[in-house]
C-alpha positions as CSV (number, residue, x, y, z in Angstrom):
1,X,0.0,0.0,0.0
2,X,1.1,3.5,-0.7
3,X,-0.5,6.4,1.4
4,X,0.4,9.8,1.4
5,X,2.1,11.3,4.4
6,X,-0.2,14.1,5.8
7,X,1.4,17.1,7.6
8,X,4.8,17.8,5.8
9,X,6.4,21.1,5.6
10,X,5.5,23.0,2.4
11,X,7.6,22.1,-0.5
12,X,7.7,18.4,0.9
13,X,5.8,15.5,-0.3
14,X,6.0,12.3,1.2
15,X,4.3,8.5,1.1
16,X,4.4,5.7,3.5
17,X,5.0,2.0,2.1
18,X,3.5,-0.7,4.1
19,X,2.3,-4.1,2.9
20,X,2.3,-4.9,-0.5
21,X,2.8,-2.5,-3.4
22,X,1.0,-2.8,-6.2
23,X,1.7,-1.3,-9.8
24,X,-1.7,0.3,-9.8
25,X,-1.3,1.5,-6.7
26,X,2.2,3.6,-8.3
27,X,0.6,4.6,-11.0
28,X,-2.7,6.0,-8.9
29,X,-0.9,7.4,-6.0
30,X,2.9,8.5,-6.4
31,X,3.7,9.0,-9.6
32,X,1.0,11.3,-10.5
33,X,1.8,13.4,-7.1
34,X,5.3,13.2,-8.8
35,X,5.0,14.2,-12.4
36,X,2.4,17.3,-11.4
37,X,5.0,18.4,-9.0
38,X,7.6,18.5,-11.6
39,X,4.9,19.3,-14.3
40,X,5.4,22.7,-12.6
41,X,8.8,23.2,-12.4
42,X,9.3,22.6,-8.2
43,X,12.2,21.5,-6.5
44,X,11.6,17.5,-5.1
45,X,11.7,16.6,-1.9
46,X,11.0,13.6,-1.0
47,X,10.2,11.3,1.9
48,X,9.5,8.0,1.6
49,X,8.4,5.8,4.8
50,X,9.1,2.4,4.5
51,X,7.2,1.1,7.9
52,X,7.6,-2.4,9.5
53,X,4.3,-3.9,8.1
54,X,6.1,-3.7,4.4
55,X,6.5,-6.8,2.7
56,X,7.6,-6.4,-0.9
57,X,7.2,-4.6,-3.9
58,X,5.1,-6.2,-6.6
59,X,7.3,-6.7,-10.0
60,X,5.1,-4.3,-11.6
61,X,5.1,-1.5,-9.2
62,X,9.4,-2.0,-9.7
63,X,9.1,-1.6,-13.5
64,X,6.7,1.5,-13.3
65,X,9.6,2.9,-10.5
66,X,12.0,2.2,-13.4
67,X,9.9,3.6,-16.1
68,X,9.7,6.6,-14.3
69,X,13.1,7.2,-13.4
70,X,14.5,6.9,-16.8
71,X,11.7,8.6,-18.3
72,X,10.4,11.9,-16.4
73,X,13.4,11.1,-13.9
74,X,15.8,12.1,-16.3
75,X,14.5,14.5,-18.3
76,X,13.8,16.6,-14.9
77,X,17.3,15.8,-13.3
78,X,17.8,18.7,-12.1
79,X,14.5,18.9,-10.2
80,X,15.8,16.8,-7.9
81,X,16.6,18.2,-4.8
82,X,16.1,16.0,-1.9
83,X,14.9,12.4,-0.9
84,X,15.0,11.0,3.1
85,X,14.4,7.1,3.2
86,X,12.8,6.3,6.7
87,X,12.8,3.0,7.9
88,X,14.8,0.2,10.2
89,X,15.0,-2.2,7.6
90,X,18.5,-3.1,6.8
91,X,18.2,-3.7,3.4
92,X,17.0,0.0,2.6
93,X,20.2,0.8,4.2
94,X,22.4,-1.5,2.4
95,X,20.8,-0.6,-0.8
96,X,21.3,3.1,-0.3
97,X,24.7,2.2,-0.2
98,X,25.2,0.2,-2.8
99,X,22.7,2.1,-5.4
100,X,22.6,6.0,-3.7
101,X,25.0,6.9,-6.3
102,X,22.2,6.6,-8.9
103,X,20.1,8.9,-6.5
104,X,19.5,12.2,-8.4
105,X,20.5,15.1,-5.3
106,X,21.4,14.8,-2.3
107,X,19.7,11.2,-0.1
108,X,19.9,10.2,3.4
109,X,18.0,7.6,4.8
110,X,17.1,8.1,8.7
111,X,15.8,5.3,11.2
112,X,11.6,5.5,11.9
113,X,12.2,7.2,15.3
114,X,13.9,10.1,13.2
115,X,11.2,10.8,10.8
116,X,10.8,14.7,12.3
117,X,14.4,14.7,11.6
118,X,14.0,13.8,8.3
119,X,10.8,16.1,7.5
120,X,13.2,18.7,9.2
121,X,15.5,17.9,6.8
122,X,13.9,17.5,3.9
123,X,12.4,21.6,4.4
124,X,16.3,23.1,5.4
C-alpha cells in the first residue's frame, strides 16, 4: 500500500510503504503526485516511509519505479533536490549504499524514530 504522508512542511511530499505495493497503486498514487510536481517546475523533496508492516514490492510497481526514473526522472534531473528514506530495515540501508549513487541530489536515509528529523531535513 502506498498512502500519502499528511502534515509535511510545504515544499515536501511524502508517502508511506506498508504491505504490498502494487503497480496500480504507483501509477494512482505517487507518480502522479510526482509528475504534477515537476509538471510545474518545483524543486523534489521527497520522503518515503518504508514502515515495519512492508512486505515487498510487486514486479510491476518496480518496473513502473524504473519507467519513471529513466523517463520523467531524467529529463527533470535537475529537479531533484532532496529524498529521506525512513525506515529500520536493513536492506533500505544496504541498498542506499550500494545504489545511492544513482540517486539524483542529495539522499539520506534516517531510522523510523527520526522521521521529524527527516521532514526537518527535507524543508532546510
Amino acid at each position: 500500500m502506498i498512502e500519502p504522508i499528511p502534515d509535511l512542511p510545504a515544499g515536501v511530499l511524502g508517502f508511506r510503504f506498508s504491505g504490498h505495493v502494487e503497480k496500480d497503486e504507483y501509477l494512482q498514487v505517487l507518480s502522479p503526485a510526482l509528475k504534477a510536481l515537476l509538471d510545474r517546475g518545483e524543486k523534489v523533496r521527497l520522503a518515503i516511509v518504508i514502515d515495519d508492516g512492508f512486505e515487498r514490492f510487486e514486479a510491476g510497481a518496480m518496473w513502473e519505479d524504473l519507467k519513471f526514473g529513466f523517463g520523467s526522472g531524467i529529463t527533470h534531473l535537475s529537479s531533484w533536490e532532496k529524498m529521506a528514506l525512513v525506515s529500520d530495515a536493513d536492506w533500505v540501508r544496504h541498498a542506499m549504499g550500494f545504489l545511492g549513487w544513482m540517486v539524483p541530489g542529495e539522499a539520506r536515509v534516517f531510522p523510523l524514530a527520526d522521521l521529524e528529523d527527516a521532514k526537518a531535513w527535507l524543508a532546510a
